[in-house]
C-alpha positions in Angstrom: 120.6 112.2 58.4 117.4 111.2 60.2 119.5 108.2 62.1 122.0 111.2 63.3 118.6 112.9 64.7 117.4 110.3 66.4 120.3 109.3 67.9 120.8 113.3 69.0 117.4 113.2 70.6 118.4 109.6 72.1 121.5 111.5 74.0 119.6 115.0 75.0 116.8 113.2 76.4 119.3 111.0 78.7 120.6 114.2 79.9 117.6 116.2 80.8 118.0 117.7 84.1 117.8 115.7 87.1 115.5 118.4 88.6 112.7 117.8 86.2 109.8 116.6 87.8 107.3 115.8 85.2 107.0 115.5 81.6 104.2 117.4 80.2 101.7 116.8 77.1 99.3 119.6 75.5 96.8 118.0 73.1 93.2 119.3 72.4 91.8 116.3 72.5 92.7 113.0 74.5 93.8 111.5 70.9 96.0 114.3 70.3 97.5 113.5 73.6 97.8 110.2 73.0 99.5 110.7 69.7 102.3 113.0 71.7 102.6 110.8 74.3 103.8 108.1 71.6 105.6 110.5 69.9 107.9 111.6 72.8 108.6 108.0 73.4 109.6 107.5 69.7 111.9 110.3 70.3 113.4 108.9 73.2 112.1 112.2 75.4 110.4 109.8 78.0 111.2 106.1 78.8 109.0 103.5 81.2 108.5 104.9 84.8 109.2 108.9 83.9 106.0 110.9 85.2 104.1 112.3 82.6 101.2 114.5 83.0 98.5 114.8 80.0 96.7 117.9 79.6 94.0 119.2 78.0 94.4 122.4 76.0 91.3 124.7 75.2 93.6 127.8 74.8 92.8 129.9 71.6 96.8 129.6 71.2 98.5 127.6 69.7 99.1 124.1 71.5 102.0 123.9 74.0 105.1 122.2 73.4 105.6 119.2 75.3 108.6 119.5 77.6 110.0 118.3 81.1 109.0 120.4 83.9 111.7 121.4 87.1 109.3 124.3 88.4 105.6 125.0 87.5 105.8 128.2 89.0 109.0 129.5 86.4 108.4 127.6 84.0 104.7 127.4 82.7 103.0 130.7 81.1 100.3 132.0 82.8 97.6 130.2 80.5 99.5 127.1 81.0 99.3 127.3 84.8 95.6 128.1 84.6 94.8 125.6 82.4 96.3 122.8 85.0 94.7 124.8 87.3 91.1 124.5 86.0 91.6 120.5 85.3 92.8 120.2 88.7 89.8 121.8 90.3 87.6 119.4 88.3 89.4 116.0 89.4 89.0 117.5 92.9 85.2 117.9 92.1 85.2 114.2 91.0 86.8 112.9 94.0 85.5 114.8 96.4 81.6 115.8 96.9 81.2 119.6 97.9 79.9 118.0 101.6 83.3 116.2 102.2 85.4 119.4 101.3 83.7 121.0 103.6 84.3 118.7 106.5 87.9 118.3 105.9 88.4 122.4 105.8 86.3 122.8 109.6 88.6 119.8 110.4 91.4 121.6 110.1 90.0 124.7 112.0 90.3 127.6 109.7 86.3 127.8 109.8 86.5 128.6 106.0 83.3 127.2 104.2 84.7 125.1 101.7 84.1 125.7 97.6 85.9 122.7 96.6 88.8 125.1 95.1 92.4 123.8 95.1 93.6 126.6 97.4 91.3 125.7 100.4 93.4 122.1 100.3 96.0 120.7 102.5 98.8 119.7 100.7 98.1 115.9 101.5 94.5 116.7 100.1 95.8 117.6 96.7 98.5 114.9 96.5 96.0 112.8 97.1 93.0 114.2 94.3 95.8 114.6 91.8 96.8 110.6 92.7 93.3 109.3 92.8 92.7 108.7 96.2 90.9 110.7 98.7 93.0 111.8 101.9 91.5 110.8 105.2 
């Protein structure tokens, strides 16, 4: 019976949809994470070279189910979204220092002092903090 399962999950994971961006994992600690991670590739839900984006979850809910993602917007619940919100704004505080936000906001001309939040971004500035390397 368990051979029938994994061969089931073998075949649905070959057929997620082609839209799907990015496979995400919930864990509340990076151990949990990993152990997901390891899980969905035992599974067959992710292979080499799929994106995968690790999360950390400090919701009082329970933990997220790990699932391909098509539309962020649709598709995560609104404690999801802010939790890949909040970890976003903090790799954008590590890459870039409160000065260097603020030069790249005037540069663009909108005059807005910069707080270093994820909305005051140019697109190219996020890709770029969610990548690991600054936009110039």
């Amino acid at each position: 019976m368990r051979g029938i399962e994994t061969r089931l999950r073998k075949l649905e994971a070959a057929r997620r949809p082609p839209e799907a961006v990015f496979f995400l994992v919930w864990g509340h600690s990076e151990a949990e994470i990993e152990r997901a991670v390891a899980n969905a590739k035992a599974q067959a839900e992710i292979s080499q070279g799929d994106t995968l984006v690790r999360a950390l979850w400090t919701g009082h809910n329970g933990t997220p189910a790990s699932r391909w993602i098509a539309q962020p917007r649709r598709e995560l619940s609104p404690a999801e979204d802010g939790a890949l919100m909040a970890a976003l704004e903090r790799r954008c505080a590590e890459v870039y220092p409160e000065e260097e936000m603020a030069e790249m906001v005037n540069a663009r001309g909108n005059g807005v002092p910069c707080t270093g939040r994820v909305s005051e971004m140019t697109d190219a500035q996020l890709f770029a903090a969610a990548l690991g390397e600054p936009a110039r």
